[in-house]
C-alpha positions as CSV (number, residue, x, y, z in Angstrom):
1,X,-1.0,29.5,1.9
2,X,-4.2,28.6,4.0
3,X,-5.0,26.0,1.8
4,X,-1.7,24.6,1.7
5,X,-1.7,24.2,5.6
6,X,-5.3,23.3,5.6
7,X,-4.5,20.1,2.7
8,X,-1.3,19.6,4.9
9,X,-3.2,19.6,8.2
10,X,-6.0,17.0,6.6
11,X,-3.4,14.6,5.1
12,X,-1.9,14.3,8.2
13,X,-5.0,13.3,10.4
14,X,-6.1,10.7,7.6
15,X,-2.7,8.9,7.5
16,X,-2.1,9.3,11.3
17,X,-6.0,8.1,11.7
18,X,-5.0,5.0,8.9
19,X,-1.8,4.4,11.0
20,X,-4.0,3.7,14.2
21,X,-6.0,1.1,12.3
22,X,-3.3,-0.6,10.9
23,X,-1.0,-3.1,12.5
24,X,-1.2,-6.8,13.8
25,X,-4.0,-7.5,15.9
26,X,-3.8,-7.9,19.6
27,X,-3.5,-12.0,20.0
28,X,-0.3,-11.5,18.0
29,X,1.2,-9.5,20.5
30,X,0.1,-11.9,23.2
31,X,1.8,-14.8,22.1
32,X,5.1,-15.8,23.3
33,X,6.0,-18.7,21.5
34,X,8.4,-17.1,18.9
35,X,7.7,-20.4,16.3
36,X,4.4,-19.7,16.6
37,X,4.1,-16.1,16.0
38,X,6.5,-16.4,12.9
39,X,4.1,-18.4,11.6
40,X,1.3,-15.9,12.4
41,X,3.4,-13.1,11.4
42,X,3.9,-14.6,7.5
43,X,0.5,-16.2,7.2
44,X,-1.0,-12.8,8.0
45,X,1.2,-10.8,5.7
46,X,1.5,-12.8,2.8
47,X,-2.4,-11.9,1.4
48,X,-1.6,-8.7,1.7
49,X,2.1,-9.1,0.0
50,X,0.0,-11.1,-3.0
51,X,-2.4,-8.3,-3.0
52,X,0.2,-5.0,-3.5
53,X,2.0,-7.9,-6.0
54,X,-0.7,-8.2,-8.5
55,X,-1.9,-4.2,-7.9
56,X,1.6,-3.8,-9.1
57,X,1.9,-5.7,-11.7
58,X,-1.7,-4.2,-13.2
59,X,0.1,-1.1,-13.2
60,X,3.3,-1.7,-14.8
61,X,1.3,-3.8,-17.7
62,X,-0.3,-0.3,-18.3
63,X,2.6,1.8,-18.6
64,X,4.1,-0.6,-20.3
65,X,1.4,-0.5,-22.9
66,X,1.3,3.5,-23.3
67,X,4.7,3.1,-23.7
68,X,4.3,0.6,-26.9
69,X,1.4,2.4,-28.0
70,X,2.2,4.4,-31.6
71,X,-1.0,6.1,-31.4
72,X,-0.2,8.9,-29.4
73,X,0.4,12.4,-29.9
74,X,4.0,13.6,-29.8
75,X,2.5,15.4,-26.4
76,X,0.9,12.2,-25.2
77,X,4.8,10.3,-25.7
């Protein structure tokens, strides 16, 4: 049970550490033009969206390929 709790306490101060670090930076939230910051707010996500795309498509080409491959054990499939 301790190291339940102890893996639960460590997850939770690495993603609430990774949620401090993440977010727009401060000039987005300075700007008051909302044109402008539209703009700012796709040009900045879109890498990242392109990023998780292609991550994602890398891992569906490889289930897809277990799945089509004939070579596995019946405990494999």
């Amino acid at each position: 049970m301790k190291k339940v709790l102890s893996a639960l306490f460590i997850t939770f101060l690495f993603s609430y550490s990774f949620a401090q670090t993440t977010g727009f930076p401060e000039d987005y939230y300075k700007m008051r033009a909302t044109i402008k910051k539209q703009n700012y707010f796709f040009d900045y996500l879109y890498p990242h969206i392109e990023n998780a795309n292609k991550n994602i498509l890398k891992e569906r080409e490889f289930i897809l390929s277990l799945k089509d491959n004939k070579d596995l054990d019946e405990e494999s499939q």
